[in-house]
One Martini backbone bead per residue (centre of mass of N, CA, C, O) as a GRO file, in nm:
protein
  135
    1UNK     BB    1  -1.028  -6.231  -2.805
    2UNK     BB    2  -0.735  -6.065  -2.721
    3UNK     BB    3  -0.895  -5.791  -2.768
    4UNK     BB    4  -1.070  -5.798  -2.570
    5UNK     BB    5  -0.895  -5.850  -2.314
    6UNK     BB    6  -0.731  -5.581  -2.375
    7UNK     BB    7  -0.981  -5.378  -2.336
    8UNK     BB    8  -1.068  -5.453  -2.089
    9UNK     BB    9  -0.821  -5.434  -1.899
   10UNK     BB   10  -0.784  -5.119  -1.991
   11UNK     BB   11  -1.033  -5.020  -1.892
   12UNK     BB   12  -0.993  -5.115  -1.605
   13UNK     BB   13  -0.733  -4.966  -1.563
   14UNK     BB   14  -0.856  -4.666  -1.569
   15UNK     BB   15  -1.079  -4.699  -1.366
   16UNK     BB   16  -0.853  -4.779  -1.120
   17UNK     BB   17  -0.729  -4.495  -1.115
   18UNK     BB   18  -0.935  -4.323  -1.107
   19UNK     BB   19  -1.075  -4.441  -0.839
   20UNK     BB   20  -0.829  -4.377  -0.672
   21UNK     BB   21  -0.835  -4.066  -0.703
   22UNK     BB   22  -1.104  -3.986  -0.607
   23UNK     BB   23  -1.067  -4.099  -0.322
   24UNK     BB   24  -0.802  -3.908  -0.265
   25UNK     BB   25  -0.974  -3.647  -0.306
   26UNK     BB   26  -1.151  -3.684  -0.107
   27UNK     BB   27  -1.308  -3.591   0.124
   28UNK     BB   28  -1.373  -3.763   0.410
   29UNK     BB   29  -1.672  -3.655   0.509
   30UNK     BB   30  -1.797  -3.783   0.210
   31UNK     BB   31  -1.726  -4.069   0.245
   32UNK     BB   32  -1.892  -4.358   0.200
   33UNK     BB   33  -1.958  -4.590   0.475
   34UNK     BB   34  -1.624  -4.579   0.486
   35UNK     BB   35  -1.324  -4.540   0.452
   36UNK     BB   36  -1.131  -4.445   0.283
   37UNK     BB   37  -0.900  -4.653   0.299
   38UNK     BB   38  -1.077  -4.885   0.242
   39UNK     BB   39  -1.147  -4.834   0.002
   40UNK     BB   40  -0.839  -4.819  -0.174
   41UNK     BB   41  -0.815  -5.134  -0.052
   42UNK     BB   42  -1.026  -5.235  -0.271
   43UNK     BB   43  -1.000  -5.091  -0.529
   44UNK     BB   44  -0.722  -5.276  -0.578
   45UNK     BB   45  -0.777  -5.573  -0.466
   46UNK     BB   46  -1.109  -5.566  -0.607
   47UNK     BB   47  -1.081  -5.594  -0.935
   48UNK     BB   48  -1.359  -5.471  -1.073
   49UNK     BB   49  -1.526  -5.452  -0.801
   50UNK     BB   50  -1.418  -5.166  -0.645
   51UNK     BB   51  -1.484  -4.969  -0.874
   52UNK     BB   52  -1.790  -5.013  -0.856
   53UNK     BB   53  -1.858  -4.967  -0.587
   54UNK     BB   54  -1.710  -4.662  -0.569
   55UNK     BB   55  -1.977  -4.575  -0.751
   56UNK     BB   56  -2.190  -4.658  -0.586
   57UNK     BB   57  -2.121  -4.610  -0.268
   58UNK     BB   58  -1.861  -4.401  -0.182
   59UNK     BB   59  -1.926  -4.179  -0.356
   60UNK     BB   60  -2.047  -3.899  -0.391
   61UNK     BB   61  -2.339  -3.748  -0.406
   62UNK     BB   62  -2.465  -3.556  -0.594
   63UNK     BB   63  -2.626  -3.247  -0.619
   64UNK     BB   64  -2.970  -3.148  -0.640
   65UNK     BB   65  -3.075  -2.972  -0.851
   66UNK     BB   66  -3.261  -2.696  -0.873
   67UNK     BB   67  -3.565  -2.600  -0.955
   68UNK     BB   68  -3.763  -2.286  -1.058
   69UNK     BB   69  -4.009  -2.442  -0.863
   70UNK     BB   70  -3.874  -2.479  -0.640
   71UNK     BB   71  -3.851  -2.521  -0.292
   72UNK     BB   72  -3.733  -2.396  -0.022
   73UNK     BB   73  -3.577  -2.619   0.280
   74UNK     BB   74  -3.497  -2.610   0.570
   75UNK     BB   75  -3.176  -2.787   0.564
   76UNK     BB   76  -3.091  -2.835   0.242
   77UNK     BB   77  -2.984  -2.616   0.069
   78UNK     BB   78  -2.757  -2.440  -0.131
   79UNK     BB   79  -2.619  -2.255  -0.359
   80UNK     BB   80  -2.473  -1.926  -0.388
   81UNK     BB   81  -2.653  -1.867  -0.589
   82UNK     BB   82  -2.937  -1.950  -0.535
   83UNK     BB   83  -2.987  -1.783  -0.322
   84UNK     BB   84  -3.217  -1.584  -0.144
   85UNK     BB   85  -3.223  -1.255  -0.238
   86UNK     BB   86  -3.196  -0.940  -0.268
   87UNK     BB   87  -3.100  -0.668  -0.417
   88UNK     BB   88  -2.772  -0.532  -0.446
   89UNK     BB   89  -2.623  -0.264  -0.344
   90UNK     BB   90  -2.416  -0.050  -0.375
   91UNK     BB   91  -2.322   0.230  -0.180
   92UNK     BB   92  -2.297   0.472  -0.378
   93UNK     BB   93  -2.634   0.389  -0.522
   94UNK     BB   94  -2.774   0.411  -0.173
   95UNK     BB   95  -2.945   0.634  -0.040
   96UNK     BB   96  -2.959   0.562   0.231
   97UNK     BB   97  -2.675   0.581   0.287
   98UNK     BB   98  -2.606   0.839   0.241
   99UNK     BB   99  -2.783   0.954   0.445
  100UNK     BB  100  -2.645   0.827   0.668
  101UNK     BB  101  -2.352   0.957   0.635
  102UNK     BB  102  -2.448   1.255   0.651
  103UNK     BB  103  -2.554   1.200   0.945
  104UNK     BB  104  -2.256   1.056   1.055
  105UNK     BB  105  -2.105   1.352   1.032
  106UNK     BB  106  -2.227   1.507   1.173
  107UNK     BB  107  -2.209   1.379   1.451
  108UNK     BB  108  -1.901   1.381   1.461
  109UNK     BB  109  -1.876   1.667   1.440
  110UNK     BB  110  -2.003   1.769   1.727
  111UNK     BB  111  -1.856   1.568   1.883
  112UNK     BB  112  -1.576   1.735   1.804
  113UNK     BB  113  -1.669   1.989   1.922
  114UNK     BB  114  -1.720   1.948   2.212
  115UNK     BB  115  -1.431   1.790   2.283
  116UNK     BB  116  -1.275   2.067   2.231
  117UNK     BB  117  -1.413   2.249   2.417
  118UNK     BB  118  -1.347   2.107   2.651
  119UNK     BB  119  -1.040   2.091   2.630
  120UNK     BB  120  -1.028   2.424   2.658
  121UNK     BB  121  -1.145   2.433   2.940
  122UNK     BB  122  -0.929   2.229   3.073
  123UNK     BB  123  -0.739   2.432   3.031
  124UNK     BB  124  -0.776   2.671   3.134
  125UNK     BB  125  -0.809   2.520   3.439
  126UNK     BB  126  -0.514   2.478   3.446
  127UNK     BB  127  -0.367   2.756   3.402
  128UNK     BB  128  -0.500   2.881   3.646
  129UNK     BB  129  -0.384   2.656   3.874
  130UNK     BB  130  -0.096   2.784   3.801
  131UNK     BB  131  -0.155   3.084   3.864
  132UNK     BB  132  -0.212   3.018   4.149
  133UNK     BB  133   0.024   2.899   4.249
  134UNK     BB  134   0.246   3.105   4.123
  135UNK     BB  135   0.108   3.327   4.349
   0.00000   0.00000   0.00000
């Protein structure tokens, strides 16, 4: 009898630290029902019936997860690997962005020589004003 209530008291004393620690590490806005710390002075002072408590009421609820005929529902939620998204190309495997930088290559190139032809314009007609009033 004396084995029996040693080994109860052992499990109940593992439990009452898992369940004390587990309700620490929990962030504060998954923690149900109650505040934190009022969990963890349930669980303290109410030994074994606190940790039981914390585990039946307080803690997080694990996520659903969804099975592969499940629909996803707006609003549901998914981890980010179940997202539904088309398939991903690298940049450089992806021949549209390939055509779209050799055409805004282009157009950079364009637009750069406008503003050099424009920049050499306006020295030239600074040059002028410059010669014209030094005469």
């Amino acid at each position: 009898m004396v084995r029996l209530y040693g080994l109860l008291f052992l499990i109940d004393l593992v439990m009452l630290v898992w369940a004390v620690i587990d309700c620490l590490s929990t962030d504060e806005y998954l923690v149900r029902n109650l505040p934190k710390i009022a969990w963890v002075f349930i669980i303290l002072l109410f030994s074994p019936v606190g940790w039981i408590a914390w585990l039946v009421a307080g803690r997080p609820q694990p996520a659903a997860r969804a099975g592969a005929g499940s629909q996803w529902r707006p609003g549901s939620g998914f981890p980010e690997n179940d997202r539904p998204r088309a398939r991903q190309m690298a940049p450089d495997d992806d021949p549209a962005f390939l055509r779209d930088l050799a055409k805004n290559r282009r157009a950079d190139e364009e637009m750069f020589s406008k503003w050099e032809a424009d920049l050499r314009r306006r020295e030239e007609e600074l040059r002028r004003r410059e010669t014209k009033e030094n005469d």
